[in-house]
C-alpha positions in Angstrom: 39.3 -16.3 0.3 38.4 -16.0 -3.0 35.5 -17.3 -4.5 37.0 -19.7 -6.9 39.3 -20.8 -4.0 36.6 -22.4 -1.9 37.0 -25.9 -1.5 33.2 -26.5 -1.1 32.4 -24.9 -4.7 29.9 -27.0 -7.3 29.2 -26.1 -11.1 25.7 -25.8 -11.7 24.3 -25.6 -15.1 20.6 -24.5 -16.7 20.4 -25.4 -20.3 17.2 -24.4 -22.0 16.8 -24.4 -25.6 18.3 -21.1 -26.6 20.5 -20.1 -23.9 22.6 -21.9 -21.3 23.5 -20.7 -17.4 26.8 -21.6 -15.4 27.4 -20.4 -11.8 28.9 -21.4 -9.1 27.6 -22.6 -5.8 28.6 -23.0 -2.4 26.1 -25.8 -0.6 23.0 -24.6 -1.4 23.6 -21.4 -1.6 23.7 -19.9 -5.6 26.5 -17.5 -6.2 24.8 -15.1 -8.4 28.0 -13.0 -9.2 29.0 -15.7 -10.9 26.4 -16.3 -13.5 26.9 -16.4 -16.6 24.6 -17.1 -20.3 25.7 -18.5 -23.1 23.9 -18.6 -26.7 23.7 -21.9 -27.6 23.6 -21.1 -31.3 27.4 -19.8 -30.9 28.8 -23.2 -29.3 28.9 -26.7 -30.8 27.8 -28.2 -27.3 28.0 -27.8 -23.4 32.0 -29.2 -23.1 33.3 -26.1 -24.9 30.5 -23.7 -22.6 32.0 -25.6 -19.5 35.8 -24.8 -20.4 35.1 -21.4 -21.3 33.3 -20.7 -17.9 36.1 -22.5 -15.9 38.7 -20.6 -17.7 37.5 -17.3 -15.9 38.0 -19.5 -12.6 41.2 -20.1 -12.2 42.7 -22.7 -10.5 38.6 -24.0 -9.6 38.3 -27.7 -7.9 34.5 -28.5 -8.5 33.3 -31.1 -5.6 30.5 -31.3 -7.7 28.5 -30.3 -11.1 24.7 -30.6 -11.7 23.3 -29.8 -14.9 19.6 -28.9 -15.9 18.6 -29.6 -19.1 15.1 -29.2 -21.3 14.8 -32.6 -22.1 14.5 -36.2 -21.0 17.6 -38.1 -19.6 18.0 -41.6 -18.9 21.2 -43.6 -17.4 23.2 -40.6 -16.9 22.3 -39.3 -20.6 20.5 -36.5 -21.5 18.9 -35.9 -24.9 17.7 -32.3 -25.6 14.3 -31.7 -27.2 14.8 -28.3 -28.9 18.7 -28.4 -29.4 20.8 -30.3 -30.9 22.9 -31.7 -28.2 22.9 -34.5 -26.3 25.0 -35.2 -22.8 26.1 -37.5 -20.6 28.0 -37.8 -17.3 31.6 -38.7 -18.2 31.1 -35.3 -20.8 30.6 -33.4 -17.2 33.4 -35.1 -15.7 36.0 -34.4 -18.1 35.1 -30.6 -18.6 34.9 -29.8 -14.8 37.1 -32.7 -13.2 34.3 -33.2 -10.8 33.8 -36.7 -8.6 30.5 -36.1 -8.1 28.1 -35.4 -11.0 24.3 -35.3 -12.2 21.7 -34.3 -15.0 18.4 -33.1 -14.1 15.5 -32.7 -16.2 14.6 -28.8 -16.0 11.8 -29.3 -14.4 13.0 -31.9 -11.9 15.8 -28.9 -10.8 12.7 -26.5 -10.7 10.9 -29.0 -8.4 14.2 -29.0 -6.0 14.6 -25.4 -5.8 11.1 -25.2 -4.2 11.3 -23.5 -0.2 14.7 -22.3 -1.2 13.5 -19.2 -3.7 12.9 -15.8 -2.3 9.0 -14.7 -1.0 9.9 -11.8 -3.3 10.4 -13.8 -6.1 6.8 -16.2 -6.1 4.0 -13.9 -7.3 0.2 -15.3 -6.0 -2.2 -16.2 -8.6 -5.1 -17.3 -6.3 -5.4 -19.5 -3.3 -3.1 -20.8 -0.5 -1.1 -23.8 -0.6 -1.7 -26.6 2.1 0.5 -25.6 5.6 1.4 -29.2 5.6 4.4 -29.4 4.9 4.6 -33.2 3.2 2.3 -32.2 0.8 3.0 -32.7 -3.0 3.3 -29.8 -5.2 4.1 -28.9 -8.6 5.9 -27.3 -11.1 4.9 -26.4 -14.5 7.2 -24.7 -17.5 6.2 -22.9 -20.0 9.5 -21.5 -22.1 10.9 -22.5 -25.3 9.1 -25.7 -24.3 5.9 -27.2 -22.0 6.6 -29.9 -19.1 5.5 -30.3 -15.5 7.1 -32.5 -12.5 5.5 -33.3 -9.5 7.4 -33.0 -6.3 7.4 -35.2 -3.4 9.2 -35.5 0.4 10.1 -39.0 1.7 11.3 -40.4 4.2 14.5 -40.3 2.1 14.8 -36.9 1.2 13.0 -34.7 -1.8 11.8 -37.2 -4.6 11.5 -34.8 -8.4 9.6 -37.2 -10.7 10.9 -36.4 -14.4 8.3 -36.2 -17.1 7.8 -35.0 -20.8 4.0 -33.9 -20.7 4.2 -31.4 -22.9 4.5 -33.8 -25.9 0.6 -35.5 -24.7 -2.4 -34.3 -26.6 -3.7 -30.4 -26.0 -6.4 -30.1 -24.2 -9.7 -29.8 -26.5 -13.0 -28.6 -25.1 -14.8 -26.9 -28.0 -15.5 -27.0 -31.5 -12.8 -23.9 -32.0 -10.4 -25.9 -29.8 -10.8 -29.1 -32.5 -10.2 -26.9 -35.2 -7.0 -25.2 -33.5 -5.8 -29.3 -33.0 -6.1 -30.0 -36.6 -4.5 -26.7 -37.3 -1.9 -27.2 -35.5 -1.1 -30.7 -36.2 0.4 -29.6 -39.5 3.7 -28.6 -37.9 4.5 -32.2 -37.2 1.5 -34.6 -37.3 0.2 -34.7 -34.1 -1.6 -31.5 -31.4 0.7 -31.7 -28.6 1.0 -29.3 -25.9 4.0 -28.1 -26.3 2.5 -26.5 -29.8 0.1 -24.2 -28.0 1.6 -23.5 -24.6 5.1 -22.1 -25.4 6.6 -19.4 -26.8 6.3 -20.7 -30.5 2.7 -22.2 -29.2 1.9 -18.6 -28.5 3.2 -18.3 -32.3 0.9 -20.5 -33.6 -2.0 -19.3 -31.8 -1.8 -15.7 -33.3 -1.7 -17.9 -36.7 -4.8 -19.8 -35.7 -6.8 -16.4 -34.1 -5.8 -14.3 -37.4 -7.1 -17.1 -39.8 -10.1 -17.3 -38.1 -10.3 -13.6 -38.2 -9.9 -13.9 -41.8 -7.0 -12.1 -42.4 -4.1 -14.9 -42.1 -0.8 -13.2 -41.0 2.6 -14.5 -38.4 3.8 -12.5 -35.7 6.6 -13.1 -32.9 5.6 -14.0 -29.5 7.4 -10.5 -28.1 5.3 -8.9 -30.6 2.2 -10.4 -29.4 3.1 -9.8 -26.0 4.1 -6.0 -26.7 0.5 -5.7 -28.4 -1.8 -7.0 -26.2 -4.6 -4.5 -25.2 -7.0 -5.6 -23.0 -9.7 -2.8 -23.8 -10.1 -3.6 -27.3 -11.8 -7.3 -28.0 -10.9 -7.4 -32.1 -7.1 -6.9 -31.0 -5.5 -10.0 -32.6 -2.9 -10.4 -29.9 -5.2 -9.9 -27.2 -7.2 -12.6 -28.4 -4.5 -15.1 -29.3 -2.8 -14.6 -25.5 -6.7 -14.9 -24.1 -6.7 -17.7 -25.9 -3.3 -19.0 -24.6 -4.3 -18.3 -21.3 -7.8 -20.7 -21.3 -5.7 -23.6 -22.5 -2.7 -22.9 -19.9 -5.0 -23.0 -17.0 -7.2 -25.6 -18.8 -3.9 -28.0 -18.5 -2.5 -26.7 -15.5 -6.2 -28.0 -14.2 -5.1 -31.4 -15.7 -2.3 -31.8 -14.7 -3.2 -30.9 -10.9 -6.1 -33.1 -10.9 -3.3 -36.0 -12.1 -1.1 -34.9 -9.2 -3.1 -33.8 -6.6 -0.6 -30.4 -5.2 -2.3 -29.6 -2.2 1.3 -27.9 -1.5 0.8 -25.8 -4.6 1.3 -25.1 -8.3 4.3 -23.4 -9.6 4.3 -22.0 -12.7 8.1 -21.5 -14.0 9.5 -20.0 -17.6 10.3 -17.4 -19.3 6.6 -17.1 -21.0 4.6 -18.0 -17.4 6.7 -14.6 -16.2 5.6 -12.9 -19.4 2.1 -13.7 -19.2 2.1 -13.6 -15.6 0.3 -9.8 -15.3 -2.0 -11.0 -17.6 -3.9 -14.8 -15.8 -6.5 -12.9 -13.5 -7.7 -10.5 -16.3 -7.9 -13.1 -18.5 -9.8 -15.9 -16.8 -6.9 -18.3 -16.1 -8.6 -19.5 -12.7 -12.1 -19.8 -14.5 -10.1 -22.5 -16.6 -8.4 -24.0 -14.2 -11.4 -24.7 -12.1 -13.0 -25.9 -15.2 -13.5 -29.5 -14.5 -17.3 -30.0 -14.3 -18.9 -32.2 -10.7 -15.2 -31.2 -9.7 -14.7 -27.4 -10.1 -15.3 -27.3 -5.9 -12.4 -29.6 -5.1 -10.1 -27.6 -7.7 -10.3 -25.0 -4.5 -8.0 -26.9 -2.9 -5.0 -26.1 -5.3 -3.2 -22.8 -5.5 -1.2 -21.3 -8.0 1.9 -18.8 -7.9 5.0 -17.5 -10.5 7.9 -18.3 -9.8 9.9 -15.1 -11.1 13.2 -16.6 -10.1 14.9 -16.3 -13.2 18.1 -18.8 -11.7 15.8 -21.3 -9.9 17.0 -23.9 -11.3 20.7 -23.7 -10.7 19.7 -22.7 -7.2 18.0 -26.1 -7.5 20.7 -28.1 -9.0 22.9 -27.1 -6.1 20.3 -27.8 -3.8 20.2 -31.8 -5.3 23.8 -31.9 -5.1 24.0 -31.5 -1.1 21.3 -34.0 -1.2 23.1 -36.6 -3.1 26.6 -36.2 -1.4 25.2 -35.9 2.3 
């Protein structure tokens, strides 16, 4: 039997900001031959992605379709925050002909996908989570965008909260951090998160760093990745991801001490994989741990990558069974 011919087949969907992923799944289990991106930039919204994708599946009945999206939804709508588009659920039903369908915040996908992704594919930052196995955890993005969601087991099944942290104030803790709020702030009035942990945060950084360095200049945050050398100090790209790196763990602290993850931190996105080689060298758990009378009880959290590029759609299919069982 074919792929497309299996009647237990879901469309799962991971829209970020920039690009969008379809696959197919069957239960829980991702299909990863048939994954495909889309440029969102080259489509006037998700219904024309959708067709496209089921016109290489011919003859496809969805049972379900789950979507991910990078932004808040409420009552079966979801609004992006760095695109254009907004969807809702009878939009999913008339491009896949699905009964059963549902929009997840990114993160809250993320969260599901959690004990379904590959040893291979979580990379250890320090410590080990709690072996209990109701213990929260939590993930954190850091793509196009900044969120977090913590994740929680009932007696009723997996509960994802949805959240849009990355839009609260950045953390300050110096003098130099005060000045980066304020100059920051000039992008749109207000220092959130989201302007200094992301890739355009990474952006802005580099503008802050080579200000201060006196000699004001922009670069692109795959620039500043591909020039980072940790053994010279007056590098201006080493010191804007040093930089990044404080404030990442700084917030990650925050945001651990807010949920209490004894099950363990999960850092997700395409700029936590990026930086990824780069947290021990450059003091991430130092800033995690950060937290004055309570830098001993920070112990108690760990902290891993998730490199899974398609976690969320493995997620998405994994809320699906949940939902229909």
């Amino acid at each position: 039997m074919s792929i497309s011919a299996d009647p237990c087949l879901t469309l799962v969907a991971d829209i970020g900001g920039t690009n969008t992923r379809v696959a197919l799944a069957s239960g829980k289990l991702l299909q990863e031959s048939t994954i495909r991106r889309f440029r969102n930039a080259d489509y006037p919204g998700l219904e024309t992605i959708l067709r496209e994708f089921l016109d290489g599946h011919a003859n496809l009945s969805c049972l379900g379709t789950c979507i991910a999206v990078a932004g808040p939804v409420a009552n079966g709508v979801a609004t992006m925050t760095n695109l254009d588009w907004t969807i809702d659920e009878p939009t999913l039903s008339r491009a896949t002909g699905a009964k059963h369908v549902a929009l997840l915040n990114d993160l809250q996908a993320q969260g599901h996908a959690l004990g379904h992704i590959a040893a291979e594919n979580l990379r250890p930052v320090f410590g080990q989570p709690s072996t209990d196995a109701q213990a929260a955890k939590l993930v954190i993005g850091v793509g196009t965008g900044f969120n977090a969601a913590p994740v929680h087991e009932t007696a009723c099944g997996r509960v994802v909260a949805a959240s849009e942290c990355g839009h609260v104030n950045m953390p300050v803790r110096s003098e130099a951090d005060l000045r980066l709020a304020r100059f920051v702030e000039t992008a749109h009035g207000f220092p959130g998160v989201e302007d200094v942990l992301s890739g355009r945060g990474l952006e802005r950084l580099f503008a802050f760093v080579a200000n201060e360095a006196g000699t004001p200049t922009e670069r692109s945050a795959a620039d500043i990745m591909a020039g980072i050398d940790l053994g010279d100090e007056s590098n201006l790209a080493t010191a804007a991801a040093r930089l990044f790196v404080r404030i990442l763990g700084a917030e990650a602290g925050n945001l651990a001490l807010t949920h209490l993850p004894f099950g363990g931190v999960y850092l997700c996105g395409g700029v936590s994989r990026a930086i990824a080689p780069h947290l021990e060298a450059m003091g991430f758990e130092a800033a995690f741990r950060d937290k004055g009378r309570f830098a001993g009880f920070m112990q108690n959290f760990s902290v891993a990558v998730i490199e899974d590029d398609y976690a969320a759609l493995t997620g998405c299919a994994v809320y699906l069974v949940q939902q229909t069982a």
